[in-house]
MARFI-789916 format. One line per field, with one value per atom (N, C-alpha, C, O): x, y, z; atom name; residue in three letters; residue number from 1. Coordinates in steps of 0.02 Angstrom, whole numbers, always signed. Layout:
% residues N
px <- (X, ...)
py <- (Y, ...)
pz <- (Z, ...)
logu <- (CA, ...)
lumse <- (ALA, ...)
lumkol <- (NUM, ...)
***
This chain:
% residues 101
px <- (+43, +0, +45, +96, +40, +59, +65, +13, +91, +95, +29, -4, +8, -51, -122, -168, -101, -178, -186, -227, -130, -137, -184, -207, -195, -249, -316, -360, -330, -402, -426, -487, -381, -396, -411, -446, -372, -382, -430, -458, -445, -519, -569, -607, -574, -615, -639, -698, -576, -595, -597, -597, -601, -647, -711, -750, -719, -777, -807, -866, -803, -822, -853, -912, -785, -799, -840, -864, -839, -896, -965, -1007, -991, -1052, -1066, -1123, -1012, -1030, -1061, -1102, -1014, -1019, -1086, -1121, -1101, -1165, -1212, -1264, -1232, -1289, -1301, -1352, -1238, -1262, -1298, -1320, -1300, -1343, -1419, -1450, -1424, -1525, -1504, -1448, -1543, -1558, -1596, -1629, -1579, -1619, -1690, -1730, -1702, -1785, -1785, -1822, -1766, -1785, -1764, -1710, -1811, -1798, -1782, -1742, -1814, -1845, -1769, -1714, -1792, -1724, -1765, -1822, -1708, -1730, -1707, -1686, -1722, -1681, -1751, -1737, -1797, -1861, -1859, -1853, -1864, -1876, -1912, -1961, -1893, -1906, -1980, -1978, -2044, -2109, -2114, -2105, -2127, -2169, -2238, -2264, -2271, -2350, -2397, -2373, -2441, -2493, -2522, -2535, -2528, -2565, -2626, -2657, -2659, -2739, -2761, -2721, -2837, -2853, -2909, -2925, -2925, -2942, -3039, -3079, -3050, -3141, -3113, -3143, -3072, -3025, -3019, -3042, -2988, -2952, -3020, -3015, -3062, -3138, -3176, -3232, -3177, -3204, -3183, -3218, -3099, -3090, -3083, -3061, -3101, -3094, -3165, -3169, -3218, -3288, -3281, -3298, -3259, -3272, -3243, -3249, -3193, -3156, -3138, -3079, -3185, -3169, -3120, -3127, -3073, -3029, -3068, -3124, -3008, -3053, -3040, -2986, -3103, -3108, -3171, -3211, -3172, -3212, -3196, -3147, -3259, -3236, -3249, -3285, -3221, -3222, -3177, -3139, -3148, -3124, -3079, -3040, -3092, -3086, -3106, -3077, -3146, -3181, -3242, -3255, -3261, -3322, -3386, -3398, -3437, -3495, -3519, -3526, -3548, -3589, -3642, -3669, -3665, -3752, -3803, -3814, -3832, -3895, -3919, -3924, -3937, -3955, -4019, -4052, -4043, -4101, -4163, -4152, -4221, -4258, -4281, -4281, -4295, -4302, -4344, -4399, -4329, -4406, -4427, -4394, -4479, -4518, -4528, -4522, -4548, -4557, -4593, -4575, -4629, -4682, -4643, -4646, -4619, -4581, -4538, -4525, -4503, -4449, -4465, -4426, -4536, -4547, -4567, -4529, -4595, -4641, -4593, -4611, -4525, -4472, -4446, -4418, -4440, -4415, -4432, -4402, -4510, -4555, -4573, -4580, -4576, -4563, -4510, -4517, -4410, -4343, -4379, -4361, -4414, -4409, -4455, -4450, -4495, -4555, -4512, -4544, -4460, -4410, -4356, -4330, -4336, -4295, -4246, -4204, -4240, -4207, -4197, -4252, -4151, -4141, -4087, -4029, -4101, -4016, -4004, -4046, -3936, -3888, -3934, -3975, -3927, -3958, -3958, -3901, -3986, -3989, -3980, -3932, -4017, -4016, -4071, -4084, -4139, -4187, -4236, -4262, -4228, -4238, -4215, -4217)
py <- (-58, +0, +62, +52, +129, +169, +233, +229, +269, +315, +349, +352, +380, +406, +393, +426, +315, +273, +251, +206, +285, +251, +292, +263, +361, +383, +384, +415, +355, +333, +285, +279, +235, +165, +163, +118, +233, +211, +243, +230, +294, +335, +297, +292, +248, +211, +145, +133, +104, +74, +102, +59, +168, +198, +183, +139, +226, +227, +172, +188, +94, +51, +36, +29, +33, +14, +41, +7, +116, +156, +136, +134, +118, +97, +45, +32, +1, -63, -75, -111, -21, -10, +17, +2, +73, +108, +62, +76, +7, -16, -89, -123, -93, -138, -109, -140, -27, -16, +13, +29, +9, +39, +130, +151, +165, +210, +256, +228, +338, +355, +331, +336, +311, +305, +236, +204, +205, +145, +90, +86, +53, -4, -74, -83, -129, -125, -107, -134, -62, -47, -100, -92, -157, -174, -147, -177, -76, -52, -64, -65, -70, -72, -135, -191, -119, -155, -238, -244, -273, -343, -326, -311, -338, -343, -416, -462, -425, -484, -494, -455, -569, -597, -532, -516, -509, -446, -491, -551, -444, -481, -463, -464, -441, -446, -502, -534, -520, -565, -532, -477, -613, -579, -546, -520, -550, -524, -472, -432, -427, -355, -329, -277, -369, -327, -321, -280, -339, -345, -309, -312, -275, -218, -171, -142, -151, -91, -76, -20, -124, -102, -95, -55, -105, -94, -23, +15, -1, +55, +98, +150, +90, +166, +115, +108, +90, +72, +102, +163, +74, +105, +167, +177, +201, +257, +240, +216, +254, +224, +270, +296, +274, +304, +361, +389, +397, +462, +517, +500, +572, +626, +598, +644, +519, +521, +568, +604, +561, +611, +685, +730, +689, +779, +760, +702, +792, +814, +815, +840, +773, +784, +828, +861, +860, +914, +921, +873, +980, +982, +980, +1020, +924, +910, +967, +1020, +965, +1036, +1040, +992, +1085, +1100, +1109, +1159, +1087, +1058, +1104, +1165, +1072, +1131, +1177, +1165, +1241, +1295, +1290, +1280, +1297, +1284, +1354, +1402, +1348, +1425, +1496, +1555, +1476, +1506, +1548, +1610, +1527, +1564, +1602, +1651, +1588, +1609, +1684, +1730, +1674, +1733, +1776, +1823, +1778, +1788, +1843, +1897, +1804, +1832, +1870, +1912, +1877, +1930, +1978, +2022, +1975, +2028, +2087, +2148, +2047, +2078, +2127, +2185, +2077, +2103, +2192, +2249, +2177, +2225, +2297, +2357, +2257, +2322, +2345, +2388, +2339, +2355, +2397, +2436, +2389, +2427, +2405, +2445, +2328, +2286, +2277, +2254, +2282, +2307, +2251, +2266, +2187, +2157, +2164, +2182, +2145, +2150, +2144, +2099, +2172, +2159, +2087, +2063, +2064, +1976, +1937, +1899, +1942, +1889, +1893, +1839, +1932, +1905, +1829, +1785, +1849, +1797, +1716, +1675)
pz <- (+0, +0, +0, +33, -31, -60, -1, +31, +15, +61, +64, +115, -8, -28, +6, +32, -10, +34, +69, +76, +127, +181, +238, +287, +224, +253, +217, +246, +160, +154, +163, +161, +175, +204, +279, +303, +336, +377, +402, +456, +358, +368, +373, +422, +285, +286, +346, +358, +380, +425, +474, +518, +504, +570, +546, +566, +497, +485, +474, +477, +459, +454, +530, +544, +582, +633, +699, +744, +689, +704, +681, +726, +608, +608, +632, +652, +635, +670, +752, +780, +769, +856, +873, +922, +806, +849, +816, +848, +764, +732, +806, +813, +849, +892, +954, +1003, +939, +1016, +991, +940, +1049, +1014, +999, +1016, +976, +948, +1024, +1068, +1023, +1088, +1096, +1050, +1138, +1160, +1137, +1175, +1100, +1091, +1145, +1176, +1149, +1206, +1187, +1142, +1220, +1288, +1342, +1343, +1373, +1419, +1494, +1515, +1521, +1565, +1649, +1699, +1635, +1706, +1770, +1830, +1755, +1789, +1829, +1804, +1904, +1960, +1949, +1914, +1970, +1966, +2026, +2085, +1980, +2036, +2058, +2018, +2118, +2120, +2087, +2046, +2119, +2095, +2149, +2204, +2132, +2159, +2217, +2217, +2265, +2321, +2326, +2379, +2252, +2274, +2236, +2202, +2241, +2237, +2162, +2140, +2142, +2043, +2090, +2051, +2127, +2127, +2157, +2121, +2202, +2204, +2137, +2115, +2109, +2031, +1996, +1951, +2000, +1940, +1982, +1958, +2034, +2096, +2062, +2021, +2079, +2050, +1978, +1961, +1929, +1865, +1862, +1815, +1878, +1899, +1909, +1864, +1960, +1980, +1968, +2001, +1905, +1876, +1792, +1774, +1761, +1691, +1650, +1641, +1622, +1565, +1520, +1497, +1522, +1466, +1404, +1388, +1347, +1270, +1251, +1290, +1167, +1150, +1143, +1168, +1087, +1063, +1134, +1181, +1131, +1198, +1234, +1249, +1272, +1319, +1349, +1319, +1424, +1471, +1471, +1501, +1443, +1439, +1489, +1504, +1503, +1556, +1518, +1463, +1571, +1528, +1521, +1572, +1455, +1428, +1459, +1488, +1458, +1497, +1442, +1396, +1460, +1414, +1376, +1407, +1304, +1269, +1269, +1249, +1287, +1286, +1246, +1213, +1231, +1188, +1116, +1117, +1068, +1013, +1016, +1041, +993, +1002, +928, +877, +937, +874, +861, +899, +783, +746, +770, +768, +784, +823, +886, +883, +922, +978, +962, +997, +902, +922, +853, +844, +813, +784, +853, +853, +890, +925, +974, +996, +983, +1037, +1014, +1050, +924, +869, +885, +915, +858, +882, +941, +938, +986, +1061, +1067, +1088, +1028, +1034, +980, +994, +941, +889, +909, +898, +940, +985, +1035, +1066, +1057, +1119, +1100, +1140, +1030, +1014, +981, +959, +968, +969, +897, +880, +826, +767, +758, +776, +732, +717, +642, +601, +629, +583, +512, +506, +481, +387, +368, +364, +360, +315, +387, +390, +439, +505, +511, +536, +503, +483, +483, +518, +434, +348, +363, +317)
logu <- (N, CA, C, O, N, CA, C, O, N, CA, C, O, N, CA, C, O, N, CA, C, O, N, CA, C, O, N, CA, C, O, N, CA, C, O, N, CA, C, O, N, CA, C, O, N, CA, C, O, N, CA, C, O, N, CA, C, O, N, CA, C, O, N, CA, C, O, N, CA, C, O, N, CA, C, O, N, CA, C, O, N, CA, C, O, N, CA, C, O, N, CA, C, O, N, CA, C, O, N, CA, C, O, N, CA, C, O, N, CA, C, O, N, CA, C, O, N, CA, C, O, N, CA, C, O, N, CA, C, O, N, CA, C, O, N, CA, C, O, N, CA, C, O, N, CA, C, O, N, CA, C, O, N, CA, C, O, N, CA, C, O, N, CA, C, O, N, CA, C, O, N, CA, C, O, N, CA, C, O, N, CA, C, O, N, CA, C, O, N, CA, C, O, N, CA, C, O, N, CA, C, O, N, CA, C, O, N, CA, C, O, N, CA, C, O, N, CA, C, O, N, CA, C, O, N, CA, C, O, N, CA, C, O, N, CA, C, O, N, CA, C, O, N, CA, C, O, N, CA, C, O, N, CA, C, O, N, CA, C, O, N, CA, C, O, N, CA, C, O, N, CA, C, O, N, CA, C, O, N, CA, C, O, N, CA, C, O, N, CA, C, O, N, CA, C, O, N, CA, C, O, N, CA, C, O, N, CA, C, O, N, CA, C, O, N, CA, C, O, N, CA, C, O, N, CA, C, O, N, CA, C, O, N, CA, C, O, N, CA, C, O, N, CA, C, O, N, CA, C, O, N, CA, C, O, N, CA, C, O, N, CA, C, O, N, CA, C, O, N, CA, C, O, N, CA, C, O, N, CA, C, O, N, CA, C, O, N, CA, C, O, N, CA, C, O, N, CA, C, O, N, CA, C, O, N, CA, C, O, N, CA, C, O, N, CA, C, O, N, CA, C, O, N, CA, C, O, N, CA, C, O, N, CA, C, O, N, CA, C, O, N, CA, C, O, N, CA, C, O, N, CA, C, O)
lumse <- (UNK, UNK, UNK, UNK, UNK, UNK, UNK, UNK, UNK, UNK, UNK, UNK, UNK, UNK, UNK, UNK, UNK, UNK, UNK, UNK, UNK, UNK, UNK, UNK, UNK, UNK, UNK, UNK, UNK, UNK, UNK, UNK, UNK, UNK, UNK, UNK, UNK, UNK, UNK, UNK, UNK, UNK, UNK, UNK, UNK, UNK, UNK, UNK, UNK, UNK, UNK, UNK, UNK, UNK, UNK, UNK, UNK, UNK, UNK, UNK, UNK, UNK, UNK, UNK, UNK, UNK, UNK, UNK, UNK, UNK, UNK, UNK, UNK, UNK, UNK, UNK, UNK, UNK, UNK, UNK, UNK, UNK, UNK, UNK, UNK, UNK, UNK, UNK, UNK, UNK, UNK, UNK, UNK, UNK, UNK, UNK, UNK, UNK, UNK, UNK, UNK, UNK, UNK, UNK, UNK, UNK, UNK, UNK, UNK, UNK, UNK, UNK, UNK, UNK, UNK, UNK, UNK, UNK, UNK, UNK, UNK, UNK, UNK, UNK, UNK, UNK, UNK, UNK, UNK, UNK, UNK, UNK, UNK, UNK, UNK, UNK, UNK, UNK, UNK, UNK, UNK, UNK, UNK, UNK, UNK, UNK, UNK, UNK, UNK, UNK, UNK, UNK, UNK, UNK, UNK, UNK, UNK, UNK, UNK, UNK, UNK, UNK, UNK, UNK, UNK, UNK, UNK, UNK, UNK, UNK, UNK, UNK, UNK, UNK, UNK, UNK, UNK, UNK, UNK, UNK, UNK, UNK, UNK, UNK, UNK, UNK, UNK, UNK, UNK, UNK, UNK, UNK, UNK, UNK, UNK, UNK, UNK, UNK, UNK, UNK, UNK, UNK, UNK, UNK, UNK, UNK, UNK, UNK, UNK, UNK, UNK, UNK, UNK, UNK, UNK, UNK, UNK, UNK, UNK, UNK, UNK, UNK, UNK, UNK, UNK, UNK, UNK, UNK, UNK, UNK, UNK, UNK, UNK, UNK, UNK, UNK, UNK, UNK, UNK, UNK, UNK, UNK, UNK, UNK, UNK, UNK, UNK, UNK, UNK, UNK, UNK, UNK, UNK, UNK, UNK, UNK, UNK, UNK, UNK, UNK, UNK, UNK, UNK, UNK, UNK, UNK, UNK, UNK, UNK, UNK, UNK, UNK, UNK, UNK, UNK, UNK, UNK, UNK, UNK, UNK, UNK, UNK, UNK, UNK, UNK, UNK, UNK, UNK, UNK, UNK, UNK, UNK, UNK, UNK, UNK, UNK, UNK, UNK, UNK, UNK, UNK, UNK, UNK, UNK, UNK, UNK, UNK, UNK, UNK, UNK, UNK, UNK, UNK, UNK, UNK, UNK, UNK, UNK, UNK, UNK, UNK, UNK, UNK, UNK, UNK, UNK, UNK, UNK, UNK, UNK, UNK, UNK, UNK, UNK, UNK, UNK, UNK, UNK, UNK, UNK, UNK, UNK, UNK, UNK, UNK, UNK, UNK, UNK, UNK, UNK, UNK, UNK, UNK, UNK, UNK, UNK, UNK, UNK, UNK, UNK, UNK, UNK, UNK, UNK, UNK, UNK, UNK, UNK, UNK, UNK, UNK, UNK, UNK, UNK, UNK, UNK, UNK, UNK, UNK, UNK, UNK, UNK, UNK, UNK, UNK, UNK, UNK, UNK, UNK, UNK, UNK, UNK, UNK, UNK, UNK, UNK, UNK, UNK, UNK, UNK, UNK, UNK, UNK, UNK)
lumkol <- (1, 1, 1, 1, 2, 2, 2, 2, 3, 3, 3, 3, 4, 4, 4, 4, 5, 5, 5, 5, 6, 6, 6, 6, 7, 7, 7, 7, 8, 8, 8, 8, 9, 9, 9, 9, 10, 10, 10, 10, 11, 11, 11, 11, 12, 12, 12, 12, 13, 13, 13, 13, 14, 14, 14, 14, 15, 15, 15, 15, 16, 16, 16, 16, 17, 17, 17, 17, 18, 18, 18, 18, 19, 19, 19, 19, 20, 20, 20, 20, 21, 21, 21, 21, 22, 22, 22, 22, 23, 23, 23, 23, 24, 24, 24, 24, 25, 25, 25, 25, 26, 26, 26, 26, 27, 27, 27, 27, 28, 28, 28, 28, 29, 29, 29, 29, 30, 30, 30, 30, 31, 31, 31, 31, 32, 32, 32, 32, 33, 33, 33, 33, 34, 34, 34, 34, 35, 35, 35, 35, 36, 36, 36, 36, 37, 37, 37, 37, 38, 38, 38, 38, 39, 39, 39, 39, 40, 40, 40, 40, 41, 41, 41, 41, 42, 42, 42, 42, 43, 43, 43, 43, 44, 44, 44, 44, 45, 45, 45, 45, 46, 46, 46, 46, 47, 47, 47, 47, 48, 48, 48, 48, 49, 49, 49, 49, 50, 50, 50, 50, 51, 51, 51, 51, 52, 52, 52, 52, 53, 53, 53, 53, 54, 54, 54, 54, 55, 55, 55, 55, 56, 56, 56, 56, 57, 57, 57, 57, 58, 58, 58, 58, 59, 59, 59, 59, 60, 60, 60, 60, 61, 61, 61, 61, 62, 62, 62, 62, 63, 63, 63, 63, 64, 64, 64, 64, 65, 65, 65, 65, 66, 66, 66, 66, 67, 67, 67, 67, 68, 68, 68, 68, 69, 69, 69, 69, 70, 70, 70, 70, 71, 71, 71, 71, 72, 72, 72, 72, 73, 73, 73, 73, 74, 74, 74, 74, 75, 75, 75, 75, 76, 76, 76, 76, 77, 77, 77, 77, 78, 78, 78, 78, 79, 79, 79, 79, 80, 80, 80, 80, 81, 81, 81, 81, 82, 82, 82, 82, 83, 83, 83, 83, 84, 84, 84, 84, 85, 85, 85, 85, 86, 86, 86, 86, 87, 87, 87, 87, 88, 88, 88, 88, 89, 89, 89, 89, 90, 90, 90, 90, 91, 91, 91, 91, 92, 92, 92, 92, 93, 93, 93, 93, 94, 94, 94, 94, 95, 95, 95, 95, 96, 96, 96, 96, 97, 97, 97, 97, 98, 98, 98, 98, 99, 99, 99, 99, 100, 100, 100, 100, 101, 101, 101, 101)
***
């Protein structure tokens, strides 16, 4: 080997051996990392565990975890709500051009 190529050869095997080194470790965040505590068997009993999943069910479904809405209140029919126009309009009450209709 030639004086010339002797620093692209040895470029090239870092660099070989660098990909090698890092393709054997995981990537950040990737796991399974086993640093997590060895649990034992649970000391409750399975009609405990089917109690409290009873009494606080997994959340699923569309909305989960938002708060229930307050029931909406029933339709007004035509009649009323010309009627409430009317009243707004004898009062003084003038809305926007084309809200009307």
């Amino acid at each position: 080997m030639s004086a010339r190529f002797f620093p692209l050869a040895s470029t090239l095997a870092w660099t070989l051996i660098a990909g090698a080194a890092s393709a054997a470790m995981p990537a950040s965040g990737e796991g399974p990392f086993f640093n997590d505590p060895i649990r034992g068997p649970s000391d409750l009993t399975r009609a405990e565990v089917m109690a409290m999943a009873i009494q606080s069910p997994p959340a699923s479904g569309e909305g989960n975890g938002s708060q229930t809405t307050a029931p909406t209140p029933q339709p007004v029919d035509r009649e009323t709500v010309v009627a409430e126009l009317r009243d707004a309009m004898a009062q003084g009450f003038r809305p926007a051009t084309g809200d009307i209709g």
